[in-house]
C-alpha positions as CSV (number, residue, x, y, z in Angstrom):
1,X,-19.3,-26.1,6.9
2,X,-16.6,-26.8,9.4
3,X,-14.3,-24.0,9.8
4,X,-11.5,-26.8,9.7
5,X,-12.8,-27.4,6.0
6,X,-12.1,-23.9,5.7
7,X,-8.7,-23.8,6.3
8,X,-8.0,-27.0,4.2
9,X,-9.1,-24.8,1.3
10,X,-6.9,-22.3,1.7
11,X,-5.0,-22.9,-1.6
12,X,-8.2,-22.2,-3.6
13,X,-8.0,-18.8,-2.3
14,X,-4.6,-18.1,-1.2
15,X,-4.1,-15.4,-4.1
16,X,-6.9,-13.3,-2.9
17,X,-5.5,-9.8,-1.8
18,X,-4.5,-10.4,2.4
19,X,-6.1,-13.8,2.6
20,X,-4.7,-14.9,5.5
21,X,-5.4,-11.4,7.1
22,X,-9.0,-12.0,6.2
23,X,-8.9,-15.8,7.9
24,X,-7.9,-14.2,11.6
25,X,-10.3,-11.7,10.9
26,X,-12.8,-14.1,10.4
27,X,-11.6,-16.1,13.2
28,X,-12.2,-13.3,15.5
29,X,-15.7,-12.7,13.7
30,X,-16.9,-16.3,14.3
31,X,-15.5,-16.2,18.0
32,X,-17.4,-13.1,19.3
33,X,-20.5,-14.4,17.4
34,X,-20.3,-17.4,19.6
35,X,-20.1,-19.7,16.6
36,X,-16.7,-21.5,17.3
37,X,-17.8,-22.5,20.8
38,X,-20.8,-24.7,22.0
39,X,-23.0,-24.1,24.5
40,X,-22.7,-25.6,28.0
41,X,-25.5,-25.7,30.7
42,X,-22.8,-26.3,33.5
43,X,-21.1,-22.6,32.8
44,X,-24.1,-21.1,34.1
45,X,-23.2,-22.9,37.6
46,X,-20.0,-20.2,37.7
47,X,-20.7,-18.0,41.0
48,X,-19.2,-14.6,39.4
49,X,-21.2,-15.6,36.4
50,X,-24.6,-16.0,38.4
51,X,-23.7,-12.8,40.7
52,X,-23.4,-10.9,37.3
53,X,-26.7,-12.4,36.0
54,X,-28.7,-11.5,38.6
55,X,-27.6,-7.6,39.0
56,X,-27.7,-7.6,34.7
57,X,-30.8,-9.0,34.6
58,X,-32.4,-7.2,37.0
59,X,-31.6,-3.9,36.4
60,X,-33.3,-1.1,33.8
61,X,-32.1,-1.5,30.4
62,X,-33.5,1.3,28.8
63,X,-30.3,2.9,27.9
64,X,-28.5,-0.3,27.1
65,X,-26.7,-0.3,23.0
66,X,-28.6,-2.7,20.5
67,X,-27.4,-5.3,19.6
68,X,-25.2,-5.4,16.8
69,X,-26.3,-9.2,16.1
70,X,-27.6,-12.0,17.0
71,X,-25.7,-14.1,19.9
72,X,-26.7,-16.9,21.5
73,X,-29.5,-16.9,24.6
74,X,-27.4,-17.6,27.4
75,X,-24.9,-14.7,26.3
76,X,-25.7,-11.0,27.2
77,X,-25.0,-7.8,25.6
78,X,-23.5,-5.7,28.2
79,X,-21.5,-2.7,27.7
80,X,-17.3,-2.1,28.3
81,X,-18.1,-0.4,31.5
82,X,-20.3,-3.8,32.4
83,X,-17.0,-5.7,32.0
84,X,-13.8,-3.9,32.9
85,X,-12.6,-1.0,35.4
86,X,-9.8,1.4,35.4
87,X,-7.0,1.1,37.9
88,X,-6.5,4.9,39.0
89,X,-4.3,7.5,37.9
90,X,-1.4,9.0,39.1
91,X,1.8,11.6,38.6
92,X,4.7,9.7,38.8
93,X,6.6,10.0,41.8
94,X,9.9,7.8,41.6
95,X,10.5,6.0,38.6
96,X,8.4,3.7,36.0
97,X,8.1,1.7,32.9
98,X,6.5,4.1,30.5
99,X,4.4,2.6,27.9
100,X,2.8,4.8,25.1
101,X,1.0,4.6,21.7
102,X,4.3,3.5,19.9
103,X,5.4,0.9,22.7
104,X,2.8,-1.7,21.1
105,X,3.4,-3.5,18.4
106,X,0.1,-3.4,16.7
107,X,0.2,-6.3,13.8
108,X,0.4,-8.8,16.9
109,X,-1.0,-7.3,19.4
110,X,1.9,-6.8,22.1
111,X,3.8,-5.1,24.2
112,X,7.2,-4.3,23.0
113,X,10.2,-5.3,24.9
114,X,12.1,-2.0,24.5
115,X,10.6,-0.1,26.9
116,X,12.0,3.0,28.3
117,X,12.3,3.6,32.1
118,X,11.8,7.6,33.2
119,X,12.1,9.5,36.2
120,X,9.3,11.3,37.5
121,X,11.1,14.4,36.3
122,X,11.9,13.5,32.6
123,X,7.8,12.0,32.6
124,X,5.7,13.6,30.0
125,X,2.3,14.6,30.9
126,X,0.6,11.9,29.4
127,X,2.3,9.4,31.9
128,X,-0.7,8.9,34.4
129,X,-2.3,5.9,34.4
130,X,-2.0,2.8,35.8
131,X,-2.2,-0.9,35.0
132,X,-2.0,-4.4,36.8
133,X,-1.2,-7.6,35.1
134,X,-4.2,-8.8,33.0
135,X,-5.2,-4.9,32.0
136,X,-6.2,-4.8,28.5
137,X,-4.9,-1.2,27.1
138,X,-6.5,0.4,24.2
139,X,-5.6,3.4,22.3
140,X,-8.9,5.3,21.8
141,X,-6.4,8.1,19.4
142,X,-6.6,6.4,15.7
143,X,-8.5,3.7,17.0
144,X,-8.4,2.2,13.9
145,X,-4.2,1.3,14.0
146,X,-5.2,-1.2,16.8
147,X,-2.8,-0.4,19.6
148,X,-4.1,-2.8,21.4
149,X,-2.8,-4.9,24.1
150,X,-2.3,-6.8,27.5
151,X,-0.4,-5.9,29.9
152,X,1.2,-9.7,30.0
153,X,4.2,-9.3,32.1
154,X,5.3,-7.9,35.5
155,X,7.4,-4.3,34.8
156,X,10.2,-3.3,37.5
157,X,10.0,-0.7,37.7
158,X,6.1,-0.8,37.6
159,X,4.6,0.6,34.3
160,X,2.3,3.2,34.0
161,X,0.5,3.8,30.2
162,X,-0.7,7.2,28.5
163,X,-3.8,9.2,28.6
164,X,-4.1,7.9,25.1
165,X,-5.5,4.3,26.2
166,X,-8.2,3.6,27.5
167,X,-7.4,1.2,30.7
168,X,-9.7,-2.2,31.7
169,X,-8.9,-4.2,33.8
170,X,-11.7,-7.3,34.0
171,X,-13.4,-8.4,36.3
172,X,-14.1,-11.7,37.7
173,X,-16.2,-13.2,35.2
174,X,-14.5,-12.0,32.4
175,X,-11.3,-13.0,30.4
176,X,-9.0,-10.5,29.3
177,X,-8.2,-12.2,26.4
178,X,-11.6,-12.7,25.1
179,X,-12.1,-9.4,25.8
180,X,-8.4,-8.4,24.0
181,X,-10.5,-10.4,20.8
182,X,-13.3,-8.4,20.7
183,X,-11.7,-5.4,21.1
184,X,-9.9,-6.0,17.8
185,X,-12.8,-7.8,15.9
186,X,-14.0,-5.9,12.8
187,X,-17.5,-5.8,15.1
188,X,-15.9,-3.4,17.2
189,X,-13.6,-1.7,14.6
190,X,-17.1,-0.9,13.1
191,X,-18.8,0.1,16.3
192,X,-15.7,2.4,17.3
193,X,-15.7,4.1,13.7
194,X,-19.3,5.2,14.0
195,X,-18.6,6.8,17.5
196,X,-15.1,8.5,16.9
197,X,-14.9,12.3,16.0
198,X,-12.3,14.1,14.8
199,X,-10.6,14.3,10.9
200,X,-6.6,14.9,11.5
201,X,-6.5,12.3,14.9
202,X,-10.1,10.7,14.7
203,X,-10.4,9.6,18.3
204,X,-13.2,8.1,21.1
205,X,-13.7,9.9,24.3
206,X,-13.6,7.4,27.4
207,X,-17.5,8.3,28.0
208,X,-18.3,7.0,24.2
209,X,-15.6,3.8,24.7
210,X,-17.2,3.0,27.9
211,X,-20.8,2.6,26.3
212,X,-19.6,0.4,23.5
213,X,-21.2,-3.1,23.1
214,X,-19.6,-6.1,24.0
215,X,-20.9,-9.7,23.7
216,X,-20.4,-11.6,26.9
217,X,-20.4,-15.6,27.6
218,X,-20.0,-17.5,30.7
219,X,-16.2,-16.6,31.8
220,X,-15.6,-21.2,30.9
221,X,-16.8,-20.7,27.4
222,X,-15.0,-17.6,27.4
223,X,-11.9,-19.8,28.1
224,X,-12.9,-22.0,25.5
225,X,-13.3,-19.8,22.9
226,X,-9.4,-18.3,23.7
227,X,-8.3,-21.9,23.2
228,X,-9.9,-22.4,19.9
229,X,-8.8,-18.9,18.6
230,X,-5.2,-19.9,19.5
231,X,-5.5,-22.8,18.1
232,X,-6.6,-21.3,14.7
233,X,-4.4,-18.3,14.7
234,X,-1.8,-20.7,15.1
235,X,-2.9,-22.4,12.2
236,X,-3.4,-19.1,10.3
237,X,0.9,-18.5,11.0
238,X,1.4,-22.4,9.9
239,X,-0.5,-20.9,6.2
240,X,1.6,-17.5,6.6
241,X,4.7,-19.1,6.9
242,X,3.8,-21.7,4.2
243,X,2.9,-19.0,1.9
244,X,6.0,-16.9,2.6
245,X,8.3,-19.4,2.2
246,X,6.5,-20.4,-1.2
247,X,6.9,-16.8,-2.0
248,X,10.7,-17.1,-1.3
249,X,10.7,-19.9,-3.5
250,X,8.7,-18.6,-6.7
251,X,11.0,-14.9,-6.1
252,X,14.2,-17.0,-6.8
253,X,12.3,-18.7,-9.5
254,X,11.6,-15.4,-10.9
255,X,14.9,-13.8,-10.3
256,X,16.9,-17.0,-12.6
257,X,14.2,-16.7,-15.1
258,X,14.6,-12.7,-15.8
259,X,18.4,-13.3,-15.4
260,X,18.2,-16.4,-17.9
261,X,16.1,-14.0,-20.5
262,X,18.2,-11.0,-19.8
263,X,21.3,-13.0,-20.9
264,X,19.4,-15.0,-23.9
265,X,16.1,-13.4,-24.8
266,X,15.3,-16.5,-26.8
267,X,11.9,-17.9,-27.3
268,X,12.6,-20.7,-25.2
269,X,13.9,-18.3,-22.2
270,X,11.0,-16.3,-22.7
271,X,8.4,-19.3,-21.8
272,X,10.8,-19.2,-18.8
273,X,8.4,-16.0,-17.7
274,X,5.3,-17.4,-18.6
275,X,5.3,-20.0,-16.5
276,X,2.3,-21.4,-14.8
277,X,4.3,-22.5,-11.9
278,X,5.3,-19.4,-10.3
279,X,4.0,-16.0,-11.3
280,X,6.5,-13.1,-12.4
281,X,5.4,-9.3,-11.4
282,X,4.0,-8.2,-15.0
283,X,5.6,-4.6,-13.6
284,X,8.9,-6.4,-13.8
285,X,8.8,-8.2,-17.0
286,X,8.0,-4.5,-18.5
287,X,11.2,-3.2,-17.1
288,X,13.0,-6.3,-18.7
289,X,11.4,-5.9,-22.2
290,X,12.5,-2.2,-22.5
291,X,15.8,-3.2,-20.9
292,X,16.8,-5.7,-23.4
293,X,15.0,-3.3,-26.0
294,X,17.6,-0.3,-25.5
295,X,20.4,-2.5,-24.9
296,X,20.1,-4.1,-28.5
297,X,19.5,-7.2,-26.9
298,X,15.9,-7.7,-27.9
299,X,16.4,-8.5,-31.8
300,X,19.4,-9.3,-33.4
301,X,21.5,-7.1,-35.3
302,X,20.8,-7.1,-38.9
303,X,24.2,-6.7,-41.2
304,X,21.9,-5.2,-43.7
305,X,21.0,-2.4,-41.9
306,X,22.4,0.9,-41.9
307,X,24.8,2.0,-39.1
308,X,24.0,5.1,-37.7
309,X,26.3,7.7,-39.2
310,X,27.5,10.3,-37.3
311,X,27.3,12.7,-40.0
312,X,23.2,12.2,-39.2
313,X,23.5,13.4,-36.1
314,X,23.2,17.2,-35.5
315,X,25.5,19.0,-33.0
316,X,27.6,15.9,-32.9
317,X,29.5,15.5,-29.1
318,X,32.1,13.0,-28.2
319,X,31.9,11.3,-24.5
320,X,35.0,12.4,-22.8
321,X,35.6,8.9,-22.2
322,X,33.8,5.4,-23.2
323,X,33.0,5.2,-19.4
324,X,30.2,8.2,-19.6
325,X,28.4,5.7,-21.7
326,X,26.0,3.6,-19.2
327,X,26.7,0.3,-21.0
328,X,28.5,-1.1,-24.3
329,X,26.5,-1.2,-27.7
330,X,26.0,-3.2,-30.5
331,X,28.7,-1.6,-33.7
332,X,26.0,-0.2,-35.4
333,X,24.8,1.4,-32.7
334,X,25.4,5.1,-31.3
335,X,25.4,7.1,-28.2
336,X,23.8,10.5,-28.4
337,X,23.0,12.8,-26.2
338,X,18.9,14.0,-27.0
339,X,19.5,17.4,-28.2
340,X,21.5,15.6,-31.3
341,X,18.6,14.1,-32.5
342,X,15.5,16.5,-30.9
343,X,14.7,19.9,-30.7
344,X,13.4,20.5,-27.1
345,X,10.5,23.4,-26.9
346,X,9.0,24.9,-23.6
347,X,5.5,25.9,-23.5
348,X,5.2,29.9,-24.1
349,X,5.9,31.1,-20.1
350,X,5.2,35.1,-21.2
351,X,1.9,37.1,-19.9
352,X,-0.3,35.1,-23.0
353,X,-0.1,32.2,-20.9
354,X,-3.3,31.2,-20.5
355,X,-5.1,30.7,-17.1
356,X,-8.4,28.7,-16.3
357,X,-10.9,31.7,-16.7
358,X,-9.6,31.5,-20.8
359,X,-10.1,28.1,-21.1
360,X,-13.4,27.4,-23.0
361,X,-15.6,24.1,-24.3
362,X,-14.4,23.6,-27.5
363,X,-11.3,25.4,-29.2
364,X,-7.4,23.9,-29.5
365,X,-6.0,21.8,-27.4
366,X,-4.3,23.0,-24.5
367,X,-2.2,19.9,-22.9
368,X,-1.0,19.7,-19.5
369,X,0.3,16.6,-17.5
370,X,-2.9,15.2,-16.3
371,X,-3.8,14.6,-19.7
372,X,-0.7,12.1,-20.3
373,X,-2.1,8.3,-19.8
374,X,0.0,5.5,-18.7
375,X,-0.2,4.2,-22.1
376,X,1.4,6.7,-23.8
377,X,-1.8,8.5,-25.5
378,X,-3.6,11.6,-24.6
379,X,-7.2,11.5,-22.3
380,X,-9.2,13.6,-24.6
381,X,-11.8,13.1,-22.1
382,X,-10.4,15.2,-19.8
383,X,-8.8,17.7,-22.5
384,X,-8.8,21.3,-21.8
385,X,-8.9,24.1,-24.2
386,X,-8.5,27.6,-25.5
387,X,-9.6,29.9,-28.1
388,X,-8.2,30.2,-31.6
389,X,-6.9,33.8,-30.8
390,X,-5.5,32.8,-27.7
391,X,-3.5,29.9,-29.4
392,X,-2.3,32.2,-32.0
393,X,-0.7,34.5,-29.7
394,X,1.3,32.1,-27.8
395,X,4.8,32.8,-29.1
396,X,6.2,28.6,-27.9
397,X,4.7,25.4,-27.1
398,X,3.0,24.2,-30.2
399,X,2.7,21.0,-30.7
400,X,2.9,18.9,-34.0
401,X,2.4,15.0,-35.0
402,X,4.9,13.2,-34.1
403,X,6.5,15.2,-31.5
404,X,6.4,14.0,-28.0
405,X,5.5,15.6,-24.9
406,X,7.2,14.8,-21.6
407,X,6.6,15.8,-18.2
408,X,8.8,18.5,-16.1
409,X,7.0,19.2,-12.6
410,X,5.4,16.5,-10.3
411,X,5.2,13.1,-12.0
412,X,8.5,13.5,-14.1
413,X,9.1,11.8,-17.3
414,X,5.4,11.0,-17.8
415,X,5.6,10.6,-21.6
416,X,3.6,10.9,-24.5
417,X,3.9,10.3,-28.5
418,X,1.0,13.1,-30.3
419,X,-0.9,11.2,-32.6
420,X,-4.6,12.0,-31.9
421,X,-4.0,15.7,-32.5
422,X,-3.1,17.6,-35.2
423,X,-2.4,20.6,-33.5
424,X,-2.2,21.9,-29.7
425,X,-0.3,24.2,-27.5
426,X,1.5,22.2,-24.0
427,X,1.5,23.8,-20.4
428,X,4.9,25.0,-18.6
429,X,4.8,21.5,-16.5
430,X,5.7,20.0,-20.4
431,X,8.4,20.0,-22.9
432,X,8.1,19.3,-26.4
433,X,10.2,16.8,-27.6
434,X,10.6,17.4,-31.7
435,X,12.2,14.4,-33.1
436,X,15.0,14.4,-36.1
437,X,14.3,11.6,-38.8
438,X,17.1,9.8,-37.6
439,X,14.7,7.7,-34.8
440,X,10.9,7.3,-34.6
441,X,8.2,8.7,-32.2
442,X,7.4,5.1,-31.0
443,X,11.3,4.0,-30.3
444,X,12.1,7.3,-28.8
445,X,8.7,6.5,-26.4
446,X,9.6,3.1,-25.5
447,X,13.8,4.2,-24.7
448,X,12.1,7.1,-22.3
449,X,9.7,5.1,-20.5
450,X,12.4,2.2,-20.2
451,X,14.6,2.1,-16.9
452,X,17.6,3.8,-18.5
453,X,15.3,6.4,-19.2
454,X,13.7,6.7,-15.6
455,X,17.3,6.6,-13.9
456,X,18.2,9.4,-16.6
457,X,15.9,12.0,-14.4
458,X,17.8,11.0,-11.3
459,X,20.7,12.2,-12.6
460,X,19.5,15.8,-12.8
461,X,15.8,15.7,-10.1
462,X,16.8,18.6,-7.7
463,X,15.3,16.3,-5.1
464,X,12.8,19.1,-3.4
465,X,9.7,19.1,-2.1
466,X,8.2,19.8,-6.1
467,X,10.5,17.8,-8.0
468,X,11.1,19.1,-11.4
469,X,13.3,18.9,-14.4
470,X,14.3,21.8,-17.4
471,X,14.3,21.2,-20.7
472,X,18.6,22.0,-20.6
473,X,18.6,18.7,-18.3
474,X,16.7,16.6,-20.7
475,X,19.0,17.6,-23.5
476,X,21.6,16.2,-22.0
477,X,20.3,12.5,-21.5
478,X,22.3,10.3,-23.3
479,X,20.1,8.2,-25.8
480,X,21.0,4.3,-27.4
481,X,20.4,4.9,-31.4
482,X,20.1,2.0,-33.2
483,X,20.0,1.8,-37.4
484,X,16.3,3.1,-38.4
485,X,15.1,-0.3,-39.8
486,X,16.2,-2.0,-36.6
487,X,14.5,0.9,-34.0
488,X,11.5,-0.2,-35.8
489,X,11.8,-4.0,-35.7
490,X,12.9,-3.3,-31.8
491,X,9.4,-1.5,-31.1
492,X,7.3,-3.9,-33.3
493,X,8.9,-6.6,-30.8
494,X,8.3,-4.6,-27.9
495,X,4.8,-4.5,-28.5
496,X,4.2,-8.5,-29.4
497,X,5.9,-9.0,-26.0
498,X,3.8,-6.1,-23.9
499,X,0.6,-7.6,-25.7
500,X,2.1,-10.9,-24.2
501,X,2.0,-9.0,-20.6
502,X,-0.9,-7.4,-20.4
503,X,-2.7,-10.9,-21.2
504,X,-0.4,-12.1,-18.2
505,X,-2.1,-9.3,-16.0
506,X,-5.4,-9.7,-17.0
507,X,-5.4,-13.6,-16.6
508,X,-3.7,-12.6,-12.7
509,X,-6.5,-10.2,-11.9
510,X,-9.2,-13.2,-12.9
511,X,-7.5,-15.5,-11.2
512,X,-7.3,-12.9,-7.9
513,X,-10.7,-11.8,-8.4
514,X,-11.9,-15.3,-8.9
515,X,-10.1,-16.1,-5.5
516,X,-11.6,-13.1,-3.7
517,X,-15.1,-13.8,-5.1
518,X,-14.4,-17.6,-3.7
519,X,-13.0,-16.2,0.0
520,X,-15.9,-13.7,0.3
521,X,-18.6,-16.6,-0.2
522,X,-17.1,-19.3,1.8
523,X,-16.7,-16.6,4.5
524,X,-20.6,-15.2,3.9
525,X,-21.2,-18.7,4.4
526,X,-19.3,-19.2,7.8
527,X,-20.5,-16.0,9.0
528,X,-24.0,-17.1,8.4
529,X,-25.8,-17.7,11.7
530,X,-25.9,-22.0,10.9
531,X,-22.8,-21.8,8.6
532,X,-20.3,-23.0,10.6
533,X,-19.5,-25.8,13.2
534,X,-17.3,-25.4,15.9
535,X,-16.8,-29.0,16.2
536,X,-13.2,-31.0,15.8
């Protein structure tokens, strides 16, 4: 297969996670394998290229690194130390161009313009070596960011780089940027990880660096391997750009279709969202659902029903003014704040508490906030628990069906309706949430986990380190109660429509997977020793 074929694909794939990533990757693979360039007998002619050969090939190459694959025969596997020197070091002595770790821009592989210029006193003690123009730097610190680059440009005043890279400068029969492309070929990424030591700042020493492999052609095919990697990579910002600007298009798309639904959640507006020409974030069609769901927009109001009578609603409270509210209801509709229509119940916090040397294999169920699933049920997989006894002396915390348990430390307002339990005691990171029969488990689940709900912790999140919320915070969240029958034709819609999304999702991840398995063939296939042709 031509790699030209390759790119003319690229829609078949382009929703595989980072395609065009993975296309310069592979370009990079393909170009240090030799399998983008052909073979010329005339580049063995070059002078450096024959002084090299005859010193390489006659030397003792008992310590040499194996090869990491195959390349072709007139190629050589040398080492970085075969190919490159440093340029000295120095303390600075009048003033420089500093460049450091953070002065490259590592996504394309240059030097940043806004480079600051320090006088010998103000240099840190990093600031030693030096570079000429055509030095390839490489940060050997985190190897794996890639802060890697050529020093491209003239600096006035001169620049001197960091201790952190390592400095080579190539010699005659070698191009810096062919070397600058191995360098940041997943070969090398590979060979560098294997060699680096260290957990909190994995690095390379510069004895290690020096040794690494590198796969060396005649310094013209060299040159013709740069041109065709340019050529590709500018083909590979052609598909970026293509894709982004596709991306811009679909987001608008997406954007007047949620609006369009917001404002008329109609059948017809809702095929708006399952489009097949544009994809909407199933995360953001959620959010909509349960927005229109709380907002009384989702069904329509049903004369029949029964308002919501304040007389129903215990410890009734008045807004001090309409503008407390966080939006405008339907008439049969009413504002409440939680602790009207719940009682809220810690988890027993005295010395019975239990800790982890009581828990036992089989006994009650002692919930904490691990055990709350995205989906709203308990893992009884993972389920901890405690005696009998202990369970009876807890004073708090007991849990019944129906009630709900919501979290109050690290992941708040991770929710849960009780249904698979029939009895249980919660940890102190919970709050039980005992409705009133005024609204059901399921509705009071669905108005939590909704947006309103989520911005309701903001209001009261003390914004530390260990975010957490009391149960006298969550009292106070103001709740939209709609007529019984109607909180029940709201969830039974909610649920037709999230069935509707999670179809949506699973039909993305097959078509994404599908496009991965397709992108990870055709390039098994390119990267195959005959797989690819770097003809035009």
């Amino acid at each position: 297969m031509k790699l030209e074929t390759f790119f003319e694909k690229f829609e078949l794939f382009a929703d595989a996670p980072g395609a065009v990533a993975k296309m310069r990757a592979l370009v990079l693979e393909l170009a240090v394998r030799g399998q983008l360039s052909e073979r010329n007998p005339e580049d063995q002619n070059d002078p450096a290229w024959q002084v090299f050969l005859e010193k390489f090939d006659n030397r003792i190459h008992g310590t040499d690194p194996g090869p990491p694959f195959d390349i072709p025969n007139e190629w050589r596997w040398v080492c970085v130390d075969d190919v490159a020197d440093a340029c000295g070091q120095k303390r600075p002595d009048e003033p420089f161009t500093y460049i450091d770790v953070a002065s490259i821009d590592n996504q394309c592989g240059i030097i940043k313009s806004d480079l600051e210029v320090l006088t010998p006193e103000n240099a840190p003690s990093r600031a030693r070596k030096l570079v000429r123009l055509g030095t390839v730097i490489y940060a050997t610190v985190r190897p794996y960011l890639k802060n890697i680059a050529i020093i491209d440009r003239e600096f006035s005043p001169p620049a001197i780089v960091s201790t952190a890279f390592a400095v080579l400068h190539p010699r005659p029969f070698v191009d810096s940027r062919f070397l600058f492309f191995w360098l940041r070929s997943k070969p090398f990424e590979v060979e560098v990880a294997e060699r680096m030591k260290g957990v909190a700042y994995p690095a390379i020493n510069d004895g290690e660096f020096r040794s690494c492999p590198v796969p060396l052609p005649p310094l013209a095919e060299q040159k013709r391997i740069v041109a065709k990697v340019d050529e590709l990579m500018a083909l590979c910002d052609r598909l970026e750009a293509q894709q982004q600007e596709r991306d811009t298009r679909h987001a608008a798309l997406v954007r007047a279709s949620l609006a369009r639904f917001t404002e008329a959640p109609t059948p017809t507006n809702l095929q708006f969202l399952f489009h097949p020409s544009y994809e909407v974030s199933p995360a953001d069609l959620r959010k909509t659902i349960l927005t229109l769901a709380v907002q009384g927009k989702l069904v329509p109001q049903d004369p029949n029903d029964e308002p919501v009578e304040v007389a129903a609603i215990s410890r009734a409270t008045k807004a001090k003014d309409e503008q407390e509210h966080p939006f405008s209801l339907p008439p049969s509709w009413r504002w409440v704040h939680l602790e009207q229509i719940s009682q809220l119940i810690n988890g027993d916090r005295s010395k019975n508490y239990p800790n982890k040397a009581e828990y036992v294999q089989e006994g009650v169920a002692w919930i904490n906030a691990g055990h709350i699933k995205p989906d709203g049920t308990l893992s009884l997989e993972s389920m901890q628990y405690i005696t009998r006894k202990k369970f009876d002396s807890l004073r708090s915390g007991k849990i019944r069906p129906g009630d709900l348990v919501y979290c109050l430390r690290g992941t708040l307002g991770k929710t849960a309706i009780i249904s698979q339990l029939e009895e249980g005691a919660v940890a102190s990171s919970l709050v039980i949430i005992r409705l009133s029969p005024i609204i059901t488990p399921a509705f009071a689940y669905r108005f939590l986990t909704s947006p309103l709900g989520r911005e309701q912790i903001y209001r009261f999140d003390n914004g530390s380190a260990q975010p957490n919320l009391s149960a006298s915070n969550v009292k106070k969240y103001w709740v939209p109660l709609p007529p019984l029958a109607e909180q029940r034709r709201i969830v039974a819609k909610v649920e037709q429509l999230m069935a509707l999304v999670d179809e949506l999702e699973q039909q993305l991840a097959a078509s994404r997977a599908t496009a991965e398995k397709l992108l990870t063939a055709l390039v098994a296939k390119l990267t195959s020793r005959k797989g690819v042709s770097g003809e035009t």
